[in-house]
N, C-alpha and C positions, 0 to 999 in steps of 0.2 A: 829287725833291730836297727835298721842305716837307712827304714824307712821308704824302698824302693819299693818295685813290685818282686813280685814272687817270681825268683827264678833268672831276677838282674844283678849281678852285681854293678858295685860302684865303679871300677874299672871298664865297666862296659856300656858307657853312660858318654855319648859323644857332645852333646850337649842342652845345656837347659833354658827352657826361657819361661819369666813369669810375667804373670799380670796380675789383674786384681781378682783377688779372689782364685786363682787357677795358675799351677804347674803344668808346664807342657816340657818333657823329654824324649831325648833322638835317642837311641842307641845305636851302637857302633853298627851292628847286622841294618840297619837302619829302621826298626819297628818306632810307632810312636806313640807312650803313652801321658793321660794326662790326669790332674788330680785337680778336682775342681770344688768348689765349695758351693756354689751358687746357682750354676749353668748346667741342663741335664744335657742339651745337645750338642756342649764343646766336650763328653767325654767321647763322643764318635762311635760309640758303641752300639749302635741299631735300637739301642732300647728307653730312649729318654729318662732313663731312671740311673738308677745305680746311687750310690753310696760317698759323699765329700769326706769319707775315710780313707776310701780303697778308690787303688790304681784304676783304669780303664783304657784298654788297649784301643787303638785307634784304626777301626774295620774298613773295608771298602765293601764289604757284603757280610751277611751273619756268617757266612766259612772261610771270609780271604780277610787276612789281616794287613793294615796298609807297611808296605817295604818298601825298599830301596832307596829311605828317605833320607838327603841329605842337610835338608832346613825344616823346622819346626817352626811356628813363630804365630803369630794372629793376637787375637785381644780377649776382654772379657768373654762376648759371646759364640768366638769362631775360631778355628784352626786354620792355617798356612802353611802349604806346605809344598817343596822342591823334593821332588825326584831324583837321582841321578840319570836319568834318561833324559831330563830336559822338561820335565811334564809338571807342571802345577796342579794340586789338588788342595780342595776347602769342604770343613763340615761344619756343621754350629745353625746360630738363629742368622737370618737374613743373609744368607750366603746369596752370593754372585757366580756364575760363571763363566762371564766374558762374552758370551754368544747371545746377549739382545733378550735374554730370558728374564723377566723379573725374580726379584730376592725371595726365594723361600728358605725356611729350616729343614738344612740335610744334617738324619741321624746318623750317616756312613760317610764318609770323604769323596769326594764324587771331582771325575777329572775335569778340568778348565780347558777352555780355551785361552788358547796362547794370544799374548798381543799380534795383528799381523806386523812382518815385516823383519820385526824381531830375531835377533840369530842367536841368541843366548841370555840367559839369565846371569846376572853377577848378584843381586839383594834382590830378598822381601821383604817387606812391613807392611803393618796393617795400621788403623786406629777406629776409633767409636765413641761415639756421642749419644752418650744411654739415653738420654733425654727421649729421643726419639727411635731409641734401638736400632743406629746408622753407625752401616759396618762399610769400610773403604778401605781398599788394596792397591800393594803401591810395588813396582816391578822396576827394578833400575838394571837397567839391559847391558848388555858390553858392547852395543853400538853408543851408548853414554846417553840415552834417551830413557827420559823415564815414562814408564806406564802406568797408568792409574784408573781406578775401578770401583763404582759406587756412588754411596750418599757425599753429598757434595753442598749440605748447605750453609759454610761458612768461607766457599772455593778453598778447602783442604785438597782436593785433588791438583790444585795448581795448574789447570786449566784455563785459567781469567773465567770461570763463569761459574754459576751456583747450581748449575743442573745433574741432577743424579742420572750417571751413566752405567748404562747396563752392557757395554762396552767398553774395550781398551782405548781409553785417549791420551793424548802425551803432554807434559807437562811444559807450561812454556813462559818465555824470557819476558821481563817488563814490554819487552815492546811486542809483543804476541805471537813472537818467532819458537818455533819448538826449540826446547832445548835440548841442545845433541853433544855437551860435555859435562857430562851430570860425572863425577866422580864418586861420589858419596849422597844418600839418603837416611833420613830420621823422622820417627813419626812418631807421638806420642800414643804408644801403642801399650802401655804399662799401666796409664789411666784408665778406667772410664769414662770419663769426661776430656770437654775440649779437645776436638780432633785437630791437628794440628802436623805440617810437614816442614823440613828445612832440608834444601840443596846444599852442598859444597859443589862450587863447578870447578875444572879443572884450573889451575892457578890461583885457587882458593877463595873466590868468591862465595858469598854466602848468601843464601835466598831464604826469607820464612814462607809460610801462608797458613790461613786457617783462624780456630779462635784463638782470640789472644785474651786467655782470661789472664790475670793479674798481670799486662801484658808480657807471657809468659815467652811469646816469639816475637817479643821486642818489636811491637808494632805502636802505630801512632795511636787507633781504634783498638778500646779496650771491648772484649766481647761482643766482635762483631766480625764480621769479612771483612777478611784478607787475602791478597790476591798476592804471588809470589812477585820479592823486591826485596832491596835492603833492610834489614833490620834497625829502626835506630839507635845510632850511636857508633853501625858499623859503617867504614868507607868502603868503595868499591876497590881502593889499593891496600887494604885490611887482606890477610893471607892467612884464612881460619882451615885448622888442618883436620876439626874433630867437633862435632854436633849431635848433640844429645837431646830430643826436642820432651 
C-alpha cells in the first residue's frame, strides 16, 4: 500500500533518486532497488525482463544482492552506484567501467575501476543522450578534481574535446589546466536528452558544458558543443552557491 517493495518499509528508505521513466532507491542496510518503466537492464536483476509494476532488487550475481550502498544515482538506461568501501559499481545499457573496456549492457552491477590517483569519492552523476544511447559518468573526488567517463559528443565530459573515453579523464579550466577545486557537480541526469554538466569551483565560480538545448546551460551555441566556461550573463565575480543542470 506505500508502494515499496515487499519487506521495506518507508523508514528504511535512505534515499531516492528518479529519472525518466525509473525510480532508483538506497536502503538504509544499503540494498538497491529499482522501478523502471521502460528499461529491462537498469532493473539489475540478471534477467532483462521483469515487470515496470514491481520492484527489482539490484544483484551483482543471481545469489549476491548488491550492498553496502551508500549513493544510488545514474539515468534512464544505467545505475551508479557508491559503496561505502570506496568501490564504484554500474549495470544498465552501454555501461563503462573505467579500464579501456568498451560499453556493453550489464544485467548485474559489475565493479569499476577507480579514476587513478584519486583518494576518495565526494559525488556521482551520470547523464545521456538517447539519441545515440550515450551514457557518461561523472566522479567529483575530494582531491576537488573531477573524473569523467564515456560518450562525449557535445564535450559533456568537460574535457575540451568530443572524444568518447573508455577511461577516467579529468575535467579541465578554460585555459586546459585540470581543474583541482571542483566543490560541487551537476548533470542533467533526470532527462534523457541533452547531456549536459555544471562546475561550482571553490569561491563560487560556475562552469557549464555540453548541449545547450534551449540554451539550457546558458551558452552562446544553441544545440551544439560546449566546452566548460562561463555561462552567459554569469561574471567570473558572480558567487553561485547551488546548480541544478
Amino acid at each position: 500500500t506505500d508502494g515499496l517493495p515487499l519487506g521495506v518499509n518507508p523508514d528504511q528508505i535512505k534515499m531516492m533518486f528518479t529519472t525518466t521513466n525509473t525510480v532508483i532507491i538506497t536502503t538504509c542496510v544499503g540494498e538497491v532497488h529499482v522501478l523502471s518503466y521502460s528499461n529491462d537492464a537498469i532493473r539489475g536483476n540478471g534477467t532483462v525482463t521483469g515487470s515496470p509494476l514491481q520492484w527489482s532488487k539490484v544483484m551483482q550475481n543471481a545469489t549476491t544482492p548488491l550492498s553496502n550502498v551508500i549513493v544510488a544515482r545514474g539515468n534512464i538506461a544505467m545505475g551508479f552506484a557508491l559503496k561505502s568501501d570506496g568501490t564504484l559499481w554500474t549495470w544498465g545499457e552501454n555501461t563503462f567501467l573505467g579500464d579501456g573496456s568498451a560499453s556493453v549492457t550489464r544485467d548485474f552491477a559489475t565493479q569499476m575501476t577507480l579514476p587513478t590517483g584519486m583518494p576518495a569519492v565526494k559525488m556521482i552523476q551520470a547523464t545521456y543522450y538517447n539519441i545515440d544511447d550515450e551514457s557518461s559518468y561523472y566522479v567529483l573526488g575530494t582531491d576537488k578534481k573531477i573524473y569523467a567517463l564515456g560518450y562525449n559528443s557535445y564535450g559533456q565530459l568537460g574535457d575540451r574535446t568530443t572524444q568518447l573515453r573508455n577511461v577516467w579523464v579529468n575535467a579541465k579550466n578554460p585555459d586546459s589546466s585540470i581543474i583541482t577545486d571542483a566543490a560541487w557537480i551537476s548533470t542533467n541526469e533526470h532527462d534523457y536528452l541533452y547531456p549536459g554538466l555544471a562546475v561550482i569551483k571553490l569561491g563560487g565560480v560556475l562552469y557549464t558544458a555540453g548541449y545547450n538545448s534551449r540554451y539550457m546551460v546558458g551558452r552562446t551555441f544553441i544545440e551544439d558543443t560546449n566546452y566548460l566556461a562561463l555561462p552567459t550573463g554569469v561574471a567570473s565575480s558572480d558567487v553561485i552557491t547551488h546548480a541544478e543542470v
